[in-house]
C-alpha positions as CSV (number, residue, x, y, z in Angstrom):
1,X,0.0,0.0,0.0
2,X,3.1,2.6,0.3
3,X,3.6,3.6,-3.4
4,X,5.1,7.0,-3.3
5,X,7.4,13.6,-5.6
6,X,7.9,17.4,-5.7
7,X,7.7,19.0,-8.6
8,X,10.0,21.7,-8.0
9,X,13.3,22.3,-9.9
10,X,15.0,22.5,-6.8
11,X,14.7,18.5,-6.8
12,X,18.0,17.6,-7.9
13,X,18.2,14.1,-8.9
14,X,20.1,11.4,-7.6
15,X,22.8,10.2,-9.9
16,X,24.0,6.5,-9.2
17,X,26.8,5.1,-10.5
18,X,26.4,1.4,-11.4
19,X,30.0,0.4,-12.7
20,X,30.9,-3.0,-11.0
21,X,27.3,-3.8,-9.6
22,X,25.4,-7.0,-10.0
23,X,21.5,-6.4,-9.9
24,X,19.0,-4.4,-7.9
25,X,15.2,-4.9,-7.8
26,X,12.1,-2.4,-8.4
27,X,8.9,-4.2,-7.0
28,X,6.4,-2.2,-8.3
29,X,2.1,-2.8,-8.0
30,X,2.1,-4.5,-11.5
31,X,5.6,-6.5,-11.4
32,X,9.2,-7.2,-10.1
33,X,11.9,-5.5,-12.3
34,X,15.3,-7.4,-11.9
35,X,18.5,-8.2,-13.9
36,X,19.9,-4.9,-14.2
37,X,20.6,-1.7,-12.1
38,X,19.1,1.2,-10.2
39,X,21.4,4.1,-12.2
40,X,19.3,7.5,-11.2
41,X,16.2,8.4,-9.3
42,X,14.1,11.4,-7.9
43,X,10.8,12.1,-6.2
44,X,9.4,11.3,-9.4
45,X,10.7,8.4,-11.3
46,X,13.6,5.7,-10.8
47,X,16.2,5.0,-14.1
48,X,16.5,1.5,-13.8
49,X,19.2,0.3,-16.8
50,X,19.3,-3.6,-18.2
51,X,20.9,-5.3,-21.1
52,X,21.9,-1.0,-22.4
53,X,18.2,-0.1,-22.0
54,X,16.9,2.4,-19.5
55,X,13.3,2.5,-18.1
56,X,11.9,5.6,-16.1
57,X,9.8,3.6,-13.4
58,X,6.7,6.1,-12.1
59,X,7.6,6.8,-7.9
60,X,3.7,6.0,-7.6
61,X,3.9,2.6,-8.4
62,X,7.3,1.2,-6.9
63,X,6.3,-0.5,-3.5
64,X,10.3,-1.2,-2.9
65,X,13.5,-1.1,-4.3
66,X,16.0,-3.3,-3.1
67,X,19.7,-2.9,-3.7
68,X,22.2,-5.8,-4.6
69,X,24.6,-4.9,-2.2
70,X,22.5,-3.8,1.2
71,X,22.8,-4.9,4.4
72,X,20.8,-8.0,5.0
73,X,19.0,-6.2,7.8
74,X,17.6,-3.6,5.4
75,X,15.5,-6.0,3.8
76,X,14.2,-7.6,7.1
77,X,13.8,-4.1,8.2
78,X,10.7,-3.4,4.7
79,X,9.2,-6.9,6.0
80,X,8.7,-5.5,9.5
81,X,7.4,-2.7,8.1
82,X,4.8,-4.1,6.1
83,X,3.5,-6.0,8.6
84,X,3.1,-3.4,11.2
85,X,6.0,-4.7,13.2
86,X,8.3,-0.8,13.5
87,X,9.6,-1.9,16.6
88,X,11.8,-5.2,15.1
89,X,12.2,-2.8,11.9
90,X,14.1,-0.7,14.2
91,X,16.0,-3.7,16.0
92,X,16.9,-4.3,12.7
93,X,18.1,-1.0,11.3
94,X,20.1,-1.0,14.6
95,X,22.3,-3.6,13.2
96,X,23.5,-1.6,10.1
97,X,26.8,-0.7,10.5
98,X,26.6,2.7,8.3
99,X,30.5,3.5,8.3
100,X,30.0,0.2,6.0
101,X,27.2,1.4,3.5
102,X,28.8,3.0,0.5
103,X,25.9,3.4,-1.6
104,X,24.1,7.4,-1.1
105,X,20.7,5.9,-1.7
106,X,21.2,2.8,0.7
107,X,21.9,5.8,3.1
108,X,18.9,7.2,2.5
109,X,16.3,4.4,2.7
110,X,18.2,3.2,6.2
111,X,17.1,7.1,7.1
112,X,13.7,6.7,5.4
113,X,13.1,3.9,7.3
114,X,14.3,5.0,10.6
115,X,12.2,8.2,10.3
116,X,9.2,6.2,9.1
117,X,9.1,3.7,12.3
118,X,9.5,6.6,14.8
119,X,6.1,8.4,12.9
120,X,4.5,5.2,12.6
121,X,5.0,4.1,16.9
122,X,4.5,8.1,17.3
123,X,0.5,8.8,15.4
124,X,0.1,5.1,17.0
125,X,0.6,6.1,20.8
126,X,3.9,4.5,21.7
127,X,6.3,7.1,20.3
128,X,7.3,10.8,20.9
129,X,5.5,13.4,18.0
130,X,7.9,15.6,18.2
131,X,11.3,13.3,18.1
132,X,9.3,11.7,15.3
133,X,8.4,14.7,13.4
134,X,12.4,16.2,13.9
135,X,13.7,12.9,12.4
136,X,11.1,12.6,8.9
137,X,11.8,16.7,8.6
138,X,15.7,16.0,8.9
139,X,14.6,13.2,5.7
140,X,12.7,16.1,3.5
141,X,14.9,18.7,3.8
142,X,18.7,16.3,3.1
143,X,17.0,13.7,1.0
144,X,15.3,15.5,-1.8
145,X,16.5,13.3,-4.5
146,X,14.9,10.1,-3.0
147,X,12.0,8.4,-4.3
148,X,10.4,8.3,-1.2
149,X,10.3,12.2,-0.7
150,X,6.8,12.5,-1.6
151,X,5.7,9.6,1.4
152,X,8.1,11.4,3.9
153,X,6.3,14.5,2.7
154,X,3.0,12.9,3.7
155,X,4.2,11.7,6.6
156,X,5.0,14.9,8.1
157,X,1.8,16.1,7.4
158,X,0.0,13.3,9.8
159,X,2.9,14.3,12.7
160,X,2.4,17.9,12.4
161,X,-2.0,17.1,12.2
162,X,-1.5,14.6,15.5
163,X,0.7,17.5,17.8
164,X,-2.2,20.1,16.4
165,X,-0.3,22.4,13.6
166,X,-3.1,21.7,10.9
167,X,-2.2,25.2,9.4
168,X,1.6,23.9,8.9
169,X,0.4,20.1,8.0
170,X,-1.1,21.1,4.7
171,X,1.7,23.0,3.4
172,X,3.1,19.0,3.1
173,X,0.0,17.8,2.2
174,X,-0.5,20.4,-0.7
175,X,3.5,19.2,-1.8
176,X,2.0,15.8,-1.8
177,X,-1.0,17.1,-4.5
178,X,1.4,18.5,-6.4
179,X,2.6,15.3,-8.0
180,X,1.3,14.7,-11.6
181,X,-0.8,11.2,-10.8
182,X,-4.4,11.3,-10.1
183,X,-4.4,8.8,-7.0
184,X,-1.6,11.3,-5.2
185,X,-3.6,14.2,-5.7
186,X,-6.7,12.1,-4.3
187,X,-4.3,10.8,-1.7
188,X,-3.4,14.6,-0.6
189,X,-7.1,15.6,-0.7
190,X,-7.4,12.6,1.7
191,X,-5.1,13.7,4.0
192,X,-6.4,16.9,4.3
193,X,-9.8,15.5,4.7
194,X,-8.6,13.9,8.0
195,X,-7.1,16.7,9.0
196,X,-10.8,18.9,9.1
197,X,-11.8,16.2,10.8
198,X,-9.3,16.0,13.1
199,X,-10.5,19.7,14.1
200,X,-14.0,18.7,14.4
201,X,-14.6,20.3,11.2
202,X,-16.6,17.7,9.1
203,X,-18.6,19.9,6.5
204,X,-15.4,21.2,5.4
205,X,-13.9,17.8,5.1
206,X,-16.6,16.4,3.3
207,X,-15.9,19.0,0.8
208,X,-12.6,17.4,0.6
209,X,-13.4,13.9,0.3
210,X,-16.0,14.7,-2.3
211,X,-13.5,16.2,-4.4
212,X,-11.6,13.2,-4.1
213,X,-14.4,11.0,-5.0
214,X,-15.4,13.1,-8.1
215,X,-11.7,12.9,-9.4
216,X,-11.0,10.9,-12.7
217,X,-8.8,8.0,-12.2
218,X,-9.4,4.6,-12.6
219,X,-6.3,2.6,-11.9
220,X,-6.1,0.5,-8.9
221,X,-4.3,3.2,-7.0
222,X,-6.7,5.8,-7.4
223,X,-9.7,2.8,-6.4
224,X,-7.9,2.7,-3.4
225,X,-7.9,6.6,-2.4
226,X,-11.7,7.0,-3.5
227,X,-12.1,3.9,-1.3
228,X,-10.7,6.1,1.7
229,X,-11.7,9.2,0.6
230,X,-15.9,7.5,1.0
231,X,-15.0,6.5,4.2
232,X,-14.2,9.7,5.0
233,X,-17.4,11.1,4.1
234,X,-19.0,8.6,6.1
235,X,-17.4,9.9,9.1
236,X,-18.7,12.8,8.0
237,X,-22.2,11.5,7.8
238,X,-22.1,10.2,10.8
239,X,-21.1,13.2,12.7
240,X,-23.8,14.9,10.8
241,X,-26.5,12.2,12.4
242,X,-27.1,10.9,8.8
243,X,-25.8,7.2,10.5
244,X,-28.1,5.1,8.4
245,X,-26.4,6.8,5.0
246,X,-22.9,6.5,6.7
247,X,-23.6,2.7,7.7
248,X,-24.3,1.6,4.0
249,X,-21.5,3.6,2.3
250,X,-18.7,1.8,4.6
251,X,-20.5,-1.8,4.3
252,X,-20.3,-1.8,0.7
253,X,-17.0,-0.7,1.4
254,X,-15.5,-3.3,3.3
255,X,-18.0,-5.5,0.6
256,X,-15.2,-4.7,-2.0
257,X,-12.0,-3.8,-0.5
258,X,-9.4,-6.3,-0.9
259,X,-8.8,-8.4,1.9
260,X,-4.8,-7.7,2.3
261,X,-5.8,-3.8,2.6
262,X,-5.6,-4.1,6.8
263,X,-5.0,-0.3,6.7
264,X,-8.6,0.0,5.3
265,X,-10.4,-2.3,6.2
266,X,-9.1,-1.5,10.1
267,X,-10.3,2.5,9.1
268,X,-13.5,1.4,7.8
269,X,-14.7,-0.7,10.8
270,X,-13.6,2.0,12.6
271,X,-15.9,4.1,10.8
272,X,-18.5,1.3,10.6
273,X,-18.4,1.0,14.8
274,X,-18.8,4.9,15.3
275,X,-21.9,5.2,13.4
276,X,-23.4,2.1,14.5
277,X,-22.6,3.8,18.0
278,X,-24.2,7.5,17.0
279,X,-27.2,5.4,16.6
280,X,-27.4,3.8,19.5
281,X,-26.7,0.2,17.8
282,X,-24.5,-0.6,20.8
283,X,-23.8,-4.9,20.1
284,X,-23.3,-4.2,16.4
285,X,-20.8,-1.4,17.1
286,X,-19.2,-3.4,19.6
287,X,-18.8,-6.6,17.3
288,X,-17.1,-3.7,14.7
289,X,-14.5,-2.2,16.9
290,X,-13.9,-6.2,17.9
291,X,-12.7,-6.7,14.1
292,X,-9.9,-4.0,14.6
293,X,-9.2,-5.5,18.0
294,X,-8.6,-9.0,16.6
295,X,-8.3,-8.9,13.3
296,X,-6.7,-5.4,12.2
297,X,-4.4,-4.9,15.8
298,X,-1.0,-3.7,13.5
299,X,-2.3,-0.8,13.0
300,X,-1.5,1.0,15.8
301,X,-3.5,4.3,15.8
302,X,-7.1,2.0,14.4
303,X,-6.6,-0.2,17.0
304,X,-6.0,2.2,20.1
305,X,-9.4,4.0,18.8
306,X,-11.0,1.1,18.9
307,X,-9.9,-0.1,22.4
308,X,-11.3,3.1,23.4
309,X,-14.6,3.0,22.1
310,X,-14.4,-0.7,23.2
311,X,-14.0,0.0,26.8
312,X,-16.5,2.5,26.5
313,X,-19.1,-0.1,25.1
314,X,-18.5,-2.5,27.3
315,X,-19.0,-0.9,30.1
316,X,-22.7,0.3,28.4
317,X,-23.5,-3.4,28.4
318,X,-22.5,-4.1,31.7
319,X,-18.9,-6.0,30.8
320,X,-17.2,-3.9,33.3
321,X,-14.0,-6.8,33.1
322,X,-14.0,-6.3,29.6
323,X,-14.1,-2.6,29.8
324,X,-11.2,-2.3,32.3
325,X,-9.2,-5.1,30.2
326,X,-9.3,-3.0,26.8
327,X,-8.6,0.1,28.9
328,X,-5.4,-1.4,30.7
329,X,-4.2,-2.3,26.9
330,X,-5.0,1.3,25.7
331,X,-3.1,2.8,28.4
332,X,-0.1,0.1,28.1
333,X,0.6,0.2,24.4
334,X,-0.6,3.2,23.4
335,X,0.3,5.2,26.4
336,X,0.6,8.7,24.1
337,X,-2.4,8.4,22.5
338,X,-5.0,11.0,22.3
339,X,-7.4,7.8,22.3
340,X,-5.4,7.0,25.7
341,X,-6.7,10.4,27.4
């Protein structure tokens, strides 16, 4: 799901020589690209050279690159990541012995990832915002030639939206929207989406999220962003006491969404729980929030809201031991979260 771009001169591309290298790998959302080498790259495209020939990859569909001649823990480190686990990811990083890595761009994915880990444990509760944010800045502003700029760019955004500085978080967001592919300008009208919500502002982020949905676009990566741009406006439904509309947009929703999407689907029973609660469905939104809590629990910031509203709910249907069980988790793992307050 993390396919990363500015469009600003000022981008200077990465130049990589590839004299004396055996074969790096682009995994992109179509295919696997191997038997040559990574020779250039910027926020918007990777060169990739084989057999004399040289492709321009697009940034929004590589999923990874990996690099003949990384550390062994830099790969582990993209598997932890995908599945949630940031903490071994950074266990793993740890290992690197930089001093050793020659290569500029292995550099800067070890820093990528590093930076990415302490956001991800940070918007999920068990990290610092502000160490966080300092570290994925630190990326944008030295790594402007990387082809995950445009992510990092993102990712500030949600830091800067979680410690409160909505004003400074789209000013990312709109560098996000500047990238010439449909799904990232849906993906930045997302994100800024969340963050109206975020300041209990949901008529002005259902104006975003309809945008999104009333974009053209009809690749697999923009289905995906209309997908979480609807569930958006469900939330904003909801809040709106229009439950009943909100309740049938994100069932058809998790009808169709793919069932290796966790990020999603873990957002849309979210969504699916708190308007089921507005209306005073209580065991139905219970048995919603229980999917993120068993089924979705790597992602950290879905499943701390969804202990929360779980201890709340249990506690309406008289489970006090339940309630006080999903609490003490809450307040263990997710200790920083604003669901933890």
């Amino acid at each position: 799901m993390n396919r990363r771009c500015v469009i600003l001169t000022a981008c200077a591309c990465l130049t990589i020589c590839a004299v004396g290298r055996a074969f790096d790998t682009i995994k992109t959302s179509k295919s696997t690209i191997s038997g040559g080498q990574v020779v250039k790259m910027s926020p918007l495209e990777v060169s990739y050279e084989k057999s004399g020939v040289t492709k321009e990859v697009p940034v929004n569909e590589i999923v990874s690159v990996i690099y003949d001649d990384e550390p062994s823990s830099l790969q582990i480190t993209r598997i932890a990541v995908a599945n949630g686990r940031f903490e071994d990811a950074l266990a793993a990083l740890d290992k690197i012995k930089l001093d050793e890595v020659e290569r500029p761009e292995i550099k800067q994915d070890i820093a990528f990832y590093k930076a990415l880990c302490a956001a991800r444990l940070a918007l999920g509760g068990s990290g610092d915002i502000m160490a966080a944010g300092k570290l994925m800045v630190g990326f944008v502003n030295n790594a402007q030639g990387s082809y995950h700029w445009l992510q990092a760019n993102e990712v500030v955004g949600d830091l800067l939206v979680a410690a409160g500085k909505f004003s400074a978080a789209q000013t990312y967001y709109t560098t996000v929207g500047k990238a010439p592919w449909p799904d990232y300008k849906m993906r930045a009208g997302v994100a800024v989406g969340r963050a109206r919500l975020a300041q209990d502002k949901p008529t002005e982020a259902l104006k975003y999220f309809e945008g999104v949905i009333g974009m053209e676009g009809k690749n697999e990566l923009a289905d995906f962003q209309k997908m979480a741009a609807t569930l958006g406006k469900a939330r904003c439904l909801a809040a709106s006491n229009k439950h009943d509309e909100a309740i049938k947009m994100v069932q058809s929703i998790i009808a169709k969404a793919d069932p290796e999407e966790v990020e999603l689907l873990a957002r849309a029973y979210n969504t699916l729980g708190g308007a089921l609660k507005a209306a005073g469905r209580t065991k139905e939104a219970l048995l919603a929030f229980l999917h993120v809590d068993v089924l979705y629990f790597s992602i950290p910031d879905a499943h701390a809201e969804a202990l929360a509203n779980l201890a709340e709910l249990w506690n309406a249907v008289h489970k006090t031991e339940r309630a006080t069980r999903a609490r003490r988790v809450l307040e263990q793992r997710y200790k920083n979260s604003p669901w933890a307050k």
